[in-house]
C-alpha positions, 0 to 999 in steps of 0.5 A, spaced: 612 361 663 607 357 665 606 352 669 608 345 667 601 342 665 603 335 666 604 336 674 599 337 679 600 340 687 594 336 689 596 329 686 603 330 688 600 331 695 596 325 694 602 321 692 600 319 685 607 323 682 613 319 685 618 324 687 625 321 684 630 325 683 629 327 676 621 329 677 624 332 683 628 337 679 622 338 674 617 339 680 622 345 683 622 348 677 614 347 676 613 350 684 618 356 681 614 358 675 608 358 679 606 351 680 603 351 688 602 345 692 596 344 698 598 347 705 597 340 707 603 338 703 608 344 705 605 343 713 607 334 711 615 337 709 616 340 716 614 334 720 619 330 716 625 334 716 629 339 719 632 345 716 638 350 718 639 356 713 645 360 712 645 366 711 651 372 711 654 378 706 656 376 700 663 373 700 664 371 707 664 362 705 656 361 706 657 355 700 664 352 702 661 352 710 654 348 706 659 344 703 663 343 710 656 341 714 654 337 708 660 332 709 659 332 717 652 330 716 653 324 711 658 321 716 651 321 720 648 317 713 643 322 713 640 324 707 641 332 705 638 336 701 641 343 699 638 349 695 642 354 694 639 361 692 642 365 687 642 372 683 638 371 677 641 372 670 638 378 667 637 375 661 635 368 662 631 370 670 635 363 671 640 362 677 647 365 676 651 359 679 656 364 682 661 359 686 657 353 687 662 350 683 665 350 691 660 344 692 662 338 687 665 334 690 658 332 692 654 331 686 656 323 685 653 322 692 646 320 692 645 322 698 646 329 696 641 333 692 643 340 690 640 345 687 640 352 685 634 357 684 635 363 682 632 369 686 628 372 680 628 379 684 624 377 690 627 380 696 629 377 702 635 373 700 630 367 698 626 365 692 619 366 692 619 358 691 624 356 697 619 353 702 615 350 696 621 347 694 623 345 701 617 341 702 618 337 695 625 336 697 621 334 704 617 329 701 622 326 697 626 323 702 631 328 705 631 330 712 637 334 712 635 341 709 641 346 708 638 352 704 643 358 703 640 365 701 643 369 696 646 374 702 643 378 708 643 386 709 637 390 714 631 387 710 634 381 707 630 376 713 625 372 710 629 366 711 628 365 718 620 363 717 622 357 713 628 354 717 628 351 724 635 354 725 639 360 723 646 360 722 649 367 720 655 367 718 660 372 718 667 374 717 673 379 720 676 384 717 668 385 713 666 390 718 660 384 719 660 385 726 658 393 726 653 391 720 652 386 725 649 390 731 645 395 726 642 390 722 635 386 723 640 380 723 641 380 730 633 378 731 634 372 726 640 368 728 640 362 732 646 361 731 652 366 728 659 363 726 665 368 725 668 364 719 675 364 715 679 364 722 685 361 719 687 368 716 684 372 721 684 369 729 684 375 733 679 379 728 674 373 728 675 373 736 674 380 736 667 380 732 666 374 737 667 379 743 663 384 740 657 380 739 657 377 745 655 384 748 650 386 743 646 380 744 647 381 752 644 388 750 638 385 746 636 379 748 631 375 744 624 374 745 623 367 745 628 366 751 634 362 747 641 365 747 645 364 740 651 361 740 657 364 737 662 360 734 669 362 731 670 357 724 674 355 718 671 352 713 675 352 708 680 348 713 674 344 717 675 348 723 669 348 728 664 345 724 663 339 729 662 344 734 657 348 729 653 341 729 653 341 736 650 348 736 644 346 731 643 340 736 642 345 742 638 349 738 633 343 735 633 340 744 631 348 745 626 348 740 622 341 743 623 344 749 619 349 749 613 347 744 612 342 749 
């Protein structure tokens, strides 16, 4: 499919498209059939937003903590936008929705935008679309910016060259904590929660314990030291306290850009 002709990345730079909510889905579904937009627009989203990207195996609880961390942040009246990447029908190549359906109690409220973007085969747990969409979403007014990934394995890392902060999610009893240790995750995540602590208290706490000691073993280049959280989002437990963490995580990153 090619590009919608009525849209144009150098006009949407300049302002001369207004990005309302209806034009907003149509120029994501234009950046994700090849549409591009200028540097200088997606170096303009950065700058008016903040980002956090939640990422994790599949069927540890990415949609019900994006749904959690959603309402938190509209307490704060901030306007949040979500994009969500999913699988792509082999048929359609569209967003196979999976269970977003977790999220609707969010689509009356004006201050959330939710979309979801099919992967369309690209590797890395994104679509090649995401941080163009990330900057539409940006420039339209929303400086909250939650992006869930399709899910995370050993080469499944893109997602930390477009966010501010990372969240990796985990659960007990999944063997997380193991995989956690061999695979490149360690490298990306600022932030690792151990959900679904409801059913399983001492599990979470014993990944906890175990993470905690592969992060001593490896620490991270950069200097930060990631936090790790035990939650439940399906109960909104600790999702305060992964808020707090995402703010420790922003101060760091201000400290050392100085």
């Amino acid at each position: 499919m090619s590009p919608d002709p009525a849209f144009d990345g150098e006009a949407i730079a300049r302002g001369d498209i207004q990005l309302d909510i209806g034009t907003l889905a149509k120029a994501i579904s234009w950046v994700e059939d090849g549409g591009k937009l200028p540097d200088l627009f997606l170096d303009a989203g950065k700058a008016k937003s903040q980002t956090i990207g939640i990422t994790g195996s599949p069927g540890v609880g990415k949609s019900t903590l994006t749904s959690a961390l959603v309402k938190a942040i509209r307490k704060a009246d901030e306007l949040v936008a979500v994009l969500a990447v999913d699988p792509s029908s082999p048929i359609t190549g569209g967003a196979l929705l999976g269970d977003r359906i977790r999220m609707q109690e969010h689509y009356l409220d004006d201050g959330v935008y939710i979309r979801s973007m099919g992967s369309r085969g690209h590797l890395g747990g994104l679509a090649a679309a995401t941080p163009q969409a990330i900057a539409l979403v940006a420039n339209a007014g929303f400086t909250e910016i939650i992006v869930e990934t399709v899910g995370v394995g050993q080469s499944e890392v893109e997602i930390m060259k477009y966010v501010d902060t990372v969240i990796v999610l985990l659960a007990p009893g999944m063997g997380d904590g193991v995989q956690a240790a061999k695979a490149g995750i360690l490298e990306i995540g600022d932030i690792y929660v151990i959900n679904k602590s409801d059913r399983d208290l001492a599990g979470a706490q014993s990944v906890a314990t175990e993470l905690a000691k592969s992060i001593e073993l490896s620490p991270r280049a950069d200097g930060w030291k990631p936090e790790i959280l035990i939650a439940s989002a399906q109960e909104n437990i600790g999702i305060n306290e992964i808020l707090a963490a995402v703010e420790n995580h922003r101060k760091w990153r201000k400290s050392v850009a100085r």
